[in-house]
C-alpha positions in Angstrom: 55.5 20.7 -46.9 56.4 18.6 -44.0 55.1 21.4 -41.7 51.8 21.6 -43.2 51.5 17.9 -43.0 52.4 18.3 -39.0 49.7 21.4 -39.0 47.2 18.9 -40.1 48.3 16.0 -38.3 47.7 18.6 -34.8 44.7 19.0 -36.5 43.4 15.6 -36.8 44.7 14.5 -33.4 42.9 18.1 -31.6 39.6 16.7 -33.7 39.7 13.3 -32.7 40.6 14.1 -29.0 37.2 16.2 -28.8 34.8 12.8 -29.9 35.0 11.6 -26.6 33.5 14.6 -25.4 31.0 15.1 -28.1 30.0 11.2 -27.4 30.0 11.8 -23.3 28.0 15.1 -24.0 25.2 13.1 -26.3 25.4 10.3 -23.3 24.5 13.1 -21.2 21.6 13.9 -23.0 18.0 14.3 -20.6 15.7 11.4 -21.4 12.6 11.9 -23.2 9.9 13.2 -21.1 5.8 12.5 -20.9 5.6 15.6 -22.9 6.8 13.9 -25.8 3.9 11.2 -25.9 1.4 13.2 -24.3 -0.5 15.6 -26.5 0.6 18.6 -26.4 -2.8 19.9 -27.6 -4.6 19.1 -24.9 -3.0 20.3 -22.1 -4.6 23.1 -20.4 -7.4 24.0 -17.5 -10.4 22.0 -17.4 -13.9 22.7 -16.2 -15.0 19.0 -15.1 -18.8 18.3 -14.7 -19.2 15.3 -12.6 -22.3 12.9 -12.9 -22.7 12.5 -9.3 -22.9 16.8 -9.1 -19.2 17.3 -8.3 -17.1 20.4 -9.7 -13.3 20.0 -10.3 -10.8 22.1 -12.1 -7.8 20.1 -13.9 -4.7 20.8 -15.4 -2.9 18.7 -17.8 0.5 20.0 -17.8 2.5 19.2 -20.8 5.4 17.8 -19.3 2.6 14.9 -18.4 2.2 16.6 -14.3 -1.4 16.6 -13.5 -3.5 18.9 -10.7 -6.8 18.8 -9.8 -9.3 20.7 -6.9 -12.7 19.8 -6.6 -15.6 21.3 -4.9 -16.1 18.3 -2.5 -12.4 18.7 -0.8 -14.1 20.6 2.1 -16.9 18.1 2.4 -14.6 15.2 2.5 -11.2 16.9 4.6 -8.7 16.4 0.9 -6.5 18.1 -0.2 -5.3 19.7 -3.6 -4.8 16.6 -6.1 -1.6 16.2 -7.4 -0.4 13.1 -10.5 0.4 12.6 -13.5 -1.0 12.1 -16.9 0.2 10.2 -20.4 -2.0 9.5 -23.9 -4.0 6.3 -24.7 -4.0 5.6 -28.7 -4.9 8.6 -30.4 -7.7 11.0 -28.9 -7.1 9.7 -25.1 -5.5 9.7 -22.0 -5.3 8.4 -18.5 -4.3 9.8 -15.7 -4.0 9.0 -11.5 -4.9 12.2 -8.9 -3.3 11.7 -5.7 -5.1 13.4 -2.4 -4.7 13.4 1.2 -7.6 12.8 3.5 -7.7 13.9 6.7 -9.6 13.5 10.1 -11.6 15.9 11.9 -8.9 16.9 14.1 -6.9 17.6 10.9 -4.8 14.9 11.1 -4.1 12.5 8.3 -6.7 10.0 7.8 -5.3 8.1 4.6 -4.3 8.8 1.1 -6.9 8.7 -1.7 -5.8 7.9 -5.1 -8.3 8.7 -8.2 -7.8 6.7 -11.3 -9.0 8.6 -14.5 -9.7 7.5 -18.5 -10.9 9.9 -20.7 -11.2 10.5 -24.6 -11.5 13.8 -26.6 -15.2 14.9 -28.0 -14.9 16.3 -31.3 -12.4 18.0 -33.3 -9.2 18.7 -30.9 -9.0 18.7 -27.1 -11.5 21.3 -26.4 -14.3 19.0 -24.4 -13.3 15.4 -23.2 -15.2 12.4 -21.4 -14.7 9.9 -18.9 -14.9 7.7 -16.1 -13.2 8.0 -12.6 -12.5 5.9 -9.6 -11.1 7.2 -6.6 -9.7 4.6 -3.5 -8.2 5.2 -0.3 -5.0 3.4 0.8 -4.6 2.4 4.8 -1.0 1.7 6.4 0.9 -0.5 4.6 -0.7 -0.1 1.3 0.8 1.9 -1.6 -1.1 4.5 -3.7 1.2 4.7 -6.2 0.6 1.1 -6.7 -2.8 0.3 -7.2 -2.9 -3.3 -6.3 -1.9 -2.8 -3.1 -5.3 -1.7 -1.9 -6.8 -4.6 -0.2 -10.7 -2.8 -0.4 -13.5 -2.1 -2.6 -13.3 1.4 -4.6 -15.1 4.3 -2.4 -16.2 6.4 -5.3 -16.6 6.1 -9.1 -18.0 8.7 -11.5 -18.2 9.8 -15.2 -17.3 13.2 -16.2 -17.3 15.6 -19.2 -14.5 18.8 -19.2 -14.4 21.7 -21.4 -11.4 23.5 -21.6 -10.9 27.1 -20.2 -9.8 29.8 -22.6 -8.8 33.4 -22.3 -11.4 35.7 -23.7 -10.4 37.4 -26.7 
């Protein structure tokens, strides 16, 4: 008897030794990400129809990562667009676009940063619509915070998006 009460005992003590672990392992645990409050649903490709006659292409990643190209990038010297992306109440979303612009020479001009809001149309994520407003940020001003531009916006738009599917 006394030496299945020191089994058990060994036990206890081996068990209780491993909750520190267990509780640094659960500490250790990755944060929740975007993708847990952006909608999964609607992330995807995107075929956006500017009002002002622009084309873009979008992703909405669901991790909350955000890319755009647009046909005006070789009018304008920009780049590929780069952000992030996170929902607004139930059926919409906002997101920021981040671009370099660059001088004739090729070298960099500025950064542009392009604020977007849009909702869902319908049923589901399929087409969405909304409004856009793109600034530039000069030397000492931040793009990836906004009130650090000391101008005017250079651009603002609405837009409607359908996403892309594989064909069947």
């Amino acid at each position: 008897m006394e030496r299945i009460e020191t089994d058990m005992r060994k036990s206890l003590l081996f068990a209780l030794s491993l909750l520190p672990l267990a509780a640094f392992g659960l500490a250790l645990r990755p944060a929740p990400t975007l993708a847990g409050r952006s909608p999964q649903s609607c992330a995807g490709t995107y075929l956006i129809s500017e009002a002002g006659g622009a084309r873009d292409f979008w992703t909405f990643a669901p991790d909350g990562s955000f890319f755009g190209t647009t046909s005006t990038q070789p009018l304008y010297n920009f780049s590929n667009q780069q952000g992030s992306w996170s929902k607004v109440g139930n059926d919409g979303a906002r997101g920021a676009l981040f671009a370099f612009v660059y001088n004739e020479d090729k070298t960099l001009m500025t950064t542009a940063r392009i604020d977007i809001v849009f909702d869902t149309v319908g049923q589901g994520c399929d087409e969405i619509a909304g409004s856009l407003v793109v600034r530039t940020f000069e030397d000492g001003e931040d793009p990836l915070d906004p009130s650090s531009d000391t101008g005017d916006p250079i651009a603002s738009d609405t837009f409607t998006g359908r996403r892309a599917t594989a064909s069947p």
